[in-house]
NUMI-790261 format. One record per residue: z negated, x, y of N, C-alpha, C, CB in turn. Coordinates in steps of 0.001 Angstrom, whole numbers, padded with zeros to 6 digits, m for minus. Glycine has a CB too. Example, Ala and Ser with C-alpha at 12.3 -4.5 7.8 and 13.67 -1.06 7.14 Angstrom:
// residues 2
n_up n_east n_north ca_up ca_east ca_north c_up c_east c_north cb_up cb_east cb_north
m007800 013190 m005690 m007800 012300 m004500 m007800 013200 m003300 m009046 011308 m004473
m007080 012850 m002250 m007140 013670 m001060 m007870 012900 000030 m005725 014084 m000598
***
This chain:
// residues 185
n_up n_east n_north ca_up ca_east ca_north c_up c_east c_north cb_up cb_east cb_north
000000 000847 m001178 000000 000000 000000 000000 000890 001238 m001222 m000962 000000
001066 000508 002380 000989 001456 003563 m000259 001261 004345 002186 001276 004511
m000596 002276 005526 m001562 002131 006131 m001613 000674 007353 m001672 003506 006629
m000305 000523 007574 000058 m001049 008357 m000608 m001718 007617 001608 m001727 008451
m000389 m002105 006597 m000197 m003346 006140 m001455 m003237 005548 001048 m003708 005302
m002290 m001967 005244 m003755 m002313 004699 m004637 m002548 005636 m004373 m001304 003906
m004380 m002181 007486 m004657 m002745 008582 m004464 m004091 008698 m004097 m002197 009423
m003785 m004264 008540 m003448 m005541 008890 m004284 m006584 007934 m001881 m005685 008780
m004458 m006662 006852 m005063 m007437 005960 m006633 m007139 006269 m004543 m007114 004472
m007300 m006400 006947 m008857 m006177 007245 m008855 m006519 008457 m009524 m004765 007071
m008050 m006058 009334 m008283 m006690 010643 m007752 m008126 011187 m007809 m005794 011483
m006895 m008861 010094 m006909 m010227 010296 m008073 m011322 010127 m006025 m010549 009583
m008738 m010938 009503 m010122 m011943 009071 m011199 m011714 010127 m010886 m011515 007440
m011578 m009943 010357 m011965 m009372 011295 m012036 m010372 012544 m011184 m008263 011402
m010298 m010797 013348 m010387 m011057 013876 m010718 m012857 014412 m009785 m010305 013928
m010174 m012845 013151 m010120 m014496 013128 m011896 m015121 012843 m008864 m015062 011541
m012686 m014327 012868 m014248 m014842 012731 m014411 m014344 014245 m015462 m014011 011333
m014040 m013380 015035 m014639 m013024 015882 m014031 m014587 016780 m014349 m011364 016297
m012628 m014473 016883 m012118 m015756 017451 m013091 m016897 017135 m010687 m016097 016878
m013365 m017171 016096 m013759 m018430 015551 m015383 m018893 016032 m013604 m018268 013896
m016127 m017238 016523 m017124 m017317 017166 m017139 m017756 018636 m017586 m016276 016990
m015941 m017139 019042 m015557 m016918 020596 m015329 m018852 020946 m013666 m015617 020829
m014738 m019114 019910 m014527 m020662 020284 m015386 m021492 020302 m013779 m021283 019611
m016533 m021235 019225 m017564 m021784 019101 m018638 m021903 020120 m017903 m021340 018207
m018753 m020520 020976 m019717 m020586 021969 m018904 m020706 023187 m020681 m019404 021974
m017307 m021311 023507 m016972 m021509 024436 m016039 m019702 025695 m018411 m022339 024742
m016429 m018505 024641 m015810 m017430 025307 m014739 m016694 024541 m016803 m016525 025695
m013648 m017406 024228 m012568 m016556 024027 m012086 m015868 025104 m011602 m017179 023525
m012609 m016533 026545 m011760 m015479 027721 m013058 m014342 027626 m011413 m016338 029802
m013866 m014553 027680 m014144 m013271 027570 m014539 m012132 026950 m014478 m013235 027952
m014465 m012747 025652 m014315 m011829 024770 m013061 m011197 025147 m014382 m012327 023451
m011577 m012112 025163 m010281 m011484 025802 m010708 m010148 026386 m009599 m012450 027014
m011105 m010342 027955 m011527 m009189 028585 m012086 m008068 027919 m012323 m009509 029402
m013081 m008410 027116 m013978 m007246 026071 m012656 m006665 025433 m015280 m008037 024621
m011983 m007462 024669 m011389 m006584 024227 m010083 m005977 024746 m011335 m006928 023238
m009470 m006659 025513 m008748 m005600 026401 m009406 m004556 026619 m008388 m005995 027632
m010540 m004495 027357 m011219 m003620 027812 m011607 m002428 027285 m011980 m004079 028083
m011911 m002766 025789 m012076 m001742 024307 m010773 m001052 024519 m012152 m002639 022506
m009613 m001656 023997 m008728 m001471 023975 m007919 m000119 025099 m008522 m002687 023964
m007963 m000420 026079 m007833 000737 027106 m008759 001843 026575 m008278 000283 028686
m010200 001864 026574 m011195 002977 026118 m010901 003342 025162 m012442 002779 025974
m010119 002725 024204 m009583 003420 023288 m008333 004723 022942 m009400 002551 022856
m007547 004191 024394 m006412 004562 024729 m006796 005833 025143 m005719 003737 025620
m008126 005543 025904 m008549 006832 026942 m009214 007783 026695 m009192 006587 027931
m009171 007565 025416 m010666 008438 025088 m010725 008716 023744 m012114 007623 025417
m009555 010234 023550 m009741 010905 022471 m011232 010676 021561 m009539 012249 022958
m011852 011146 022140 m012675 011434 021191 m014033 010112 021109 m013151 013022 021558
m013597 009451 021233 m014161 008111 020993 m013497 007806 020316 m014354 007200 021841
m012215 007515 019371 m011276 007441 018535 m011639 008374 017054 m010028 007882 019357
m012165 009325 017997 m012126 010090 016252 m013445 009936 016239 m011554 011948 015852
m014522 010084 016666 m015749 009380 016349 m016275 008362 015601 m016043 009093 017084
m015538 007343 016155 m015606 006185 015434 m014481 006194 013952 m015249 004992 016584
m013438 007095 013960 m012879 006903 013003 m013494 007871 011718 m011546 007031 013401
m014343 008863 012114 m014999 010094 010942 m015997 009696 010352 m015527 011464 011464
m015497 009779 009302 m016414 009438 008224 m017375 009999 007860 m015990 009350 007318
m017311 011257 008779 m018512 012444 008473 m019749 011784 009292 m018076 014269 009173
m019652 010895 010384 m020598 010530 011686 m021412 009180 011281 m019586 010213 013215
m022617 009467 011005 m023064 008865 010975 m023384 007388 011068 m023203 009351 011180
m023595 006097 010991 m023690 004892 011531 m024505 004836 012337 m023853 004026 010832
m025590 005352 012694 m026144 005311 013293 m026237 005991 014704 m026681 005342 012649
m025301 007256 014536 m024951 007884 016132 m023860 006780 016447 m024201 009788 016243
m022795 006418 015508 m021569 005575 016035 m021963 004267 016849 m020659 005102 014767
m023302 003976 016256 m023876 002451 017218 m024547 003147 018445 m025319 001242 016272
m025224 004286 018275 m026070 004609 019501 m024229 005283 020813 m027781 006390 018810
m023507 005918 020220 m022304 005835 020932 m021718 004760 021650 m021526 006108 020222
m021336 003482 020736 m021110 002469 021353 m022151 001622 021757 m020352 001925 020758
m023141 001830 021831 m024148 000881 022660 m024044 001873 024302 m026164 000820 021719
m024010 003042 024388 m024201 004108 025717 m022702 003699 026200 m024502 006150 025325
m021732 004087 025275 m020603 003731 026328 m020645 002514 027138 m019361 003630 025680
m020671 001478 026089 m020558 000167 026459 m021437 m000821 027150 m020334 m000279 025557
m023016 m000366 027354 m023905 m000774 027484 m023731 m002542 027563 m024388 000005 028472
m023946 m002504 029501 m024221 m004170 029812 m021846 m004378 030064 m025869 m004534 032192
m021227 m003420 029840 m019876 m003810 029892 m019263 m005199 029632 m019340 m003058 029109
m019649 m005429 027737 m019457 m006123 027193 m020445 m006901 026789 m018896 m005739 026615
m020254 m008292 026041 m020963 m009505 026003 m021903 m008857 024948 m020098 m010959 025620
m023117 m009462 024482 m023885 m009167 023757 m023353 m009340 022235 m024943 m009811 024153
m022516 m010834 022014 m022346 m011017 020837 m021188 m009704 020192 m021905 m012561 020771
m020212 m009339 021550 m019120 m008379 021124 m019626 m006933 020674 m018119 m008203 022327
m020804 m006858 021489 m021624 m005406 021043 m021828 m005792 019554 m023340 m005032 021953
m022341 m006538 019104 m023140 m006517 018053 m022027 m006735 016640 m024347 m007728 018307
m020495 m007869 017438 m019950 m007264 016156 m019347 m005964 015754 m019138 m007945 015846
m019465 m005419 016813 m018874 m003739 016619 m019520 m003339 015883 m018863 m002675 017676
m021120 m003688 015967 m021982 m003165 015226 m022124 m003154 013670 m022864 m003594 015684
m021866 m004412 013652 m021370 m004741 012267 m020174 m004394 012033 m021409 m006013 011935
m019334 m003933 012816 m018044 m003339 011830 m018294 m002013 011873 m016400 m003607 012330
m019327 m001204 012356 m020215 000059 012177 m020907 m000218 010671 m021482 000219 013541
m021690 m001267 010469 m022324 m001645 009171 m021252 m001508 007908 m022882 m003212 009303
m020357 m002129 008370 m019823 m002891 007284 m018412 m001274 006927 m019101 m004980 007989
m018165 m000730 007981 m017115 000605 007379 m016099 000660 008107 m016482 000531 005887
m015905 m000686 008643 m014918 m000660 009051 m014518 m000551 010529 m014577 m001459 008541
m015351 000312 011264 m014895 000387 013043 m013601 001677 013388 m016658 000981 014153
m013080 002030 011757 m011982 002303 012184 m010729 001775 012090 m011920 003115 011941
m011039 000431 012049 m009976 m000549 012231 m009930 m000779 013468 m010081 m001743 011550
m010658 m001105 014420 m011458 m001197 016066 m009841 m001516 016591 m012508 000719 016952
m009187 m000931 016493 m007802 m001424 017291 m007152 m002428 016718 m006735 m000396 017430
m006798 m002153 015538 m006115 m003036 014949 m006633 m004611 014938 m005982 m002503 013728
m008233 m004640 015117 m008955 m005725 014935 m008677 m006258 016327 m010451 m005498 014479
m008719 m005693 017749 m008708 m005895 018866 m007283 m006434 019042 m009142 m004794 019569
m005951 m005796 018713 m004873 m006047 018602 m004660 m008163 018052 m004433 m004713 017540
m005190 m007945 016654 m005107 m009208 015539 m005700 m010219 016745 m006284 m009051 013768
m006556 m010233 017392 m007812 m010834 018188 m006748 m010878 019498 m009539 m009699 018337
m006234 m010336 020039 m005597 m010714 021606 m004183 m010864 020543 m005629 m009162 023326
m003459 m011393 019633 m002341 m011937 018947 m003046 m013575 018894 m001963 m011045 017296
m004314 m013869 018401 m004495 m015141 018230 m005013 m015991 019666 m005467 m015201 017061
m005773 m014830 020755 m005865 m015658 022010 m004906 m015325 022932 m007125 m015556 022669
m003637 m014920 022745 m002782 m015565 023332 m001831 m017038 023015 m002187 m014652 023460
m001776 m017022 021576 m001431 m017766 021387 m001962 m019325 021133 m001010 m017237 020874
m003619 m019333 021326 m004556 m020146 022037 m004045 m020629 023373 m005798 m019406 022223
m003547 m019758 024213 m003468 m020032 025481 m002213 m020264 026394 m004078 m019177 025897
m001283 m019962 024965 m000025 m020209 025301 000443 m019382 026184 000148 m021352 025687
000166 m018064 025691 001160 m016557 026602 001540 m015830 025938 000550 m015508 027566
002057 m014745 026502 003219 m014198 025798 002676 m012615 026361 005000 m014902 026339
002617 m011640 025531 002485 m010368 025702 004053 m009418 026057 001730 m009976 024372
003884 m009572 027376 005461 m008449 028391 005317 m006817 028608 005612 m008977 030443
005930 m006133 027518 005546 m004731 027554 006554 m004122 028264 005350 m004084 026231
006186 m003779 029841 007066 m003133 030420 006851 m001952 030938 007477 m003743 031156
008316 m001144 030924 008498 000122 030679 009137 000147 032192 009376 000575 029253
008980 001377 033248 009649 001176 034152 009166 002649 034804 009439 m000243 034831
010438 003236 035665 010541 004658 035709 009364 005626 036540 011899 004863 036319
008282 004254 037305 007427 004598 038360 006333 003369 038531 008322 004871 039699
005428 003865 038381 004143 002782 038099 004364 001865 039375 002338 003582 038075
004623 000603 038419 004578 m000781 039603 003482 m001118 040298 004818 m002122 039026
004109 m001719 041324 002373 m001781 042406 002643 m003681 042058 002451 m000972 045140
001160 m003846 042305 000688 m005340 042165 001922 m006194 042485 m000597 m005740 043222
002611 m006595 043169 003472 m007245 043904 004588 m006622 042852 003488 m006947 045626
005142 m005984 042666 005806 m005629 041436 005837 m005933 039828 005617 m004663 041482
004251 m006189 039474 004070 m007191 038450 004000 m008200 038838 003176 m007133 037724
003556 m008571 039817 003765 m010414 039694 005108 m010836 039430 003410 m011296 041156
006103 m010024 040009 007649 m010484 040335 007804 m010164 038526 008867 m009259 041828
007670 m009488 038009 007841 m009016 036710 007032 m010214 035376 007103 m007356 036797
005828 m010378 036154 004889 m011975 035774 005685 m012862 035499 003984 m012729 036933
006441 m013517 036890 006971 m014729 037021 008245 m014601 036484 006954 m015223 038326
009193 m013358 036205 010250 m013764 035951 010240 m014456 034183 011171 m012529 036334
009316 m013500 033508 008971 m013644 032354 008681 m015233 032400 007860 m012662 031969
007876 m015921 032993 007155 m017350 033110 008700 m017773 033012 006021 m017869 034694
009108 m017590 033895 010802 m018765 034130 011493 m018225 033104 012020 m018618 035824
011915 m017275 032396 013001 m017141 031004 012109 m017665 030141 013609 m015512 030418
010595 m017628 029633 010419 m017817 028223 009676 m019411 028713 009357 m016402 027240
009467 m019801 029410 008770 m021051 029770 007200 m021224 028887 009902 m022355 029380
006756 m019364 029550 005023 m019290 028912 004625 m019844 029995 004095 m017707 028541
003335 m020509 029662 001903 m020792 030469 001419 m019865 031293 000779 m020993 029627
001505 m017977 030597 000535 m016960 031198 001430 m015895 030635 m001207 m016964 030712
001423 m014878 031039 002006 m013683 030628 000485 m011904 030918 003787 m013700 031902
000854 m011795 030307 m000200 m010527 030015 000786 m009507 030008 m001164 m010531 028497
000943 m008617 031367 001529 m007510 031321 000974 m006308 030655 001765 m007289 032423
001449 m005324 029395 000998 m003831 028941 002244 m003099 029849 001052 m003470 026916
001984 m002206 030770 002870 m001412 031775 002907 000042 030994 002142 m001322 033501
003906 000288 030924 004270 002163 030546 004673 002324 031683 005538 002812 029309
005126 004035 032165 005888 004743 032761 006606 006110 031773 005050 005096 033945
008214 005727 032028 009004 006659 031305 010483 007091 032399 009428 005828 029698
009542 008160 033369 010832 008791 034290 011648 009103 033669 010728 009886 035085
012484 008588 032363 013565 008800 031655 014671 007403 032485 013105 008695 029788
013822 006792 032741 014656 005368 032996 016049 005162 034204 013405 004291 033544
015162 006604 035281 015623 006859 036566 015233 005718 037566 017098 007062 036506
015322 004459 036895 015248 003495 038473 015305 001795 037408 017338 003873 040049
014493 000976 037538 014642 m000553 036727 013462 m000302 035974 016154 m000935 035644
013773 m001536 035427 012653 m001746 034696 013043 m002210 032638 011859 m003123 035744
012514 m002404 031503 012740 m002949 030183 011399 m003558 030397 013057 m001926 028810
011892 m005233 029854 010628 m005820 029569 010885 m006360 028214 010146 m006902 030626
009923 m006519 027549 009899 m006461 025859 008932 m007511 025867 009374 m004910 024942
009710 m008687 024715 008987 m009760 024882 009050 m010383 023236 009634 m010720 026167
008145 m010073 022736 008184 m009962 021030 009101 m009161 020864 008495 m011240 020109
010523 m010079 020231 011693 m009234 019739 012936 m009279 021124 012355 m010031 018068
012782 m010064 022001 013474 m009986 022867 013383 m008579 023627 013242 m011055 023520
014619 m008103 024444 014192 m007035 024927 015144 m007238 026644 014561 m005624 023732
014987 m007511 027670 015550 m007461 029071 015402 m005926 029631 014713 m008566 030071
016929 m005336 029622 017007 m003750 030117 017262 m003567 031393 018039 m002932 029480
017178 m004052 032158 017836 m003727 033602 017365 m002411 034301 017489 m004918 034639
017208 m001505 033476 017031 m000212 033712 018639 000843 033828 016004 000185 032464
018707 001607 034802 019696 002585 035365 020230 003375 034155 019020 003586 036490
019547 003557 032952 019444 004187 031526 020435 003194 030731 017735 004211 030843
020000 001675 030843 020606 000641 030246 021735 000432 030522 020101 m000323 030363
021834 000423 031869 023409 m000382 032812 024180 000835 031956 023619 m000287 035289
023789 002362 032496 024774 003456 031589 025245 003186 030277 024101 004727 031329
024291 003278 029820 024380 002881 028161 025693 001469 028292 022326 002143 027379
024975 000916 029014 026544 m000513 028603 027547 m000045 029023 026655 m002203 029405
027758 000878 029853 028888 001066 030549 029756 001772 029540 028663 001806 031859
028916 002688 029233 029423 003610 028021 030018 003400 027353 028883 004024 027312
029183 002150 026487 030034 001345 025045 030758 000594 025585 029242 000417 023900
031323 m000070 026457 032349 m000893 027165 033841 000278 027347 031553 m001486 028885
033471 001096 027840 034601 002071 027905 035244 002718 026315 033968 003346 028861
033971 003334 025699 034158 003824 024569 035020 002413 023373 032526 004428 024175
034701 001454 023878 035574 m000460 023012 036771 000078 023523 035124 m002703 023852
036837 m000278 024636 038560 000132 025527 039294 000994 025041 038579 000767 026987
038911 002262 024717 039437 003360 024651 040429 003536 023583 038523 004178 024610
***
């Protein structure tokens, strides 16, 4: 079995109790936030990644770790299931579980995750326009921008919307131009 797909089968249940809590006491938004929020710290922070993922480290430094990072950050109940996925073996799933968990409250809320790539970090007013265009092609409720920067692009933007993909990047227009000439030829 690949390492996807053995992720995927631990961090679906994972997430779907944490959801199932979140609904129960009325905070899927903010758990949302929590785990976005994980999610970035995860991004950011080498060695909070391999910490939590070494098997050599203790359970007990890994909770006293994530209780210091995280202190009053996150909700009490979200501390504590970390904790238990400290108990239980599995907090090196922590992304994948966070991932499974913002897949089911978006689709609670009827939005759509827009991963855009664009040659120079957009300023606020730049995602909204990037927000709304997404709102008017897919006719979501909410859109949740993940922003890259790849000065490969030169100038535009790719927004990635599940399997859809909108290129209007200076990289893209080339690229079409290319294969349009190279048909002709």
């Amino acid at each position: 079995m690949n390492d996807s797909l053995m992720s995927s089968e631990i961090a679906e249940p994972y997430a779907q109790a944490l959801m199932s809590l979140a609904q129960s006491d009325n905070l899927t938004d903010r758990f949302g936030e929590d785990i976005a929020g994980l999610r970035q710290l995860l991004r950011d922070s080498e060695d909070l990644r391999k910490v939590l993922a070494s098997p050599l480290i203790q359970a007990d430094v890994k909770k006293g770790i994530l209780r210091q990072s995280l202190g009053e950050q996150v909700h009490p109940i979200t501390l504590n299931f970390l904790l238990l996925l400290v108990d239980r073996g599995r907090i090196s799933f922590l992304d994948s579980i966070c991932k499974q968990y913002q897949v089911l409250w978006r689709k609670l809320k009827q939005a759509v995750l827009a991963e855009v790539t664009s040659a120079v970090e957009l300023s606020d007013a730049q995602k909204d326009a990037v927000r709304q265009k997404v709102i008017a092609l897919l006719n979501a409720r909410e859109v949740e921008l993940e922003t890259n920067v790849d000065p490969d692009l030169i100038a535009g933007v790719v927004i990635k919307v599940g399997s859809q993909v909108f290129d209007t990047s200076l990289r893209g227009q080339l690229r079409r131009i290319g294969l349009r000439l190279s048909g002709n030829a």
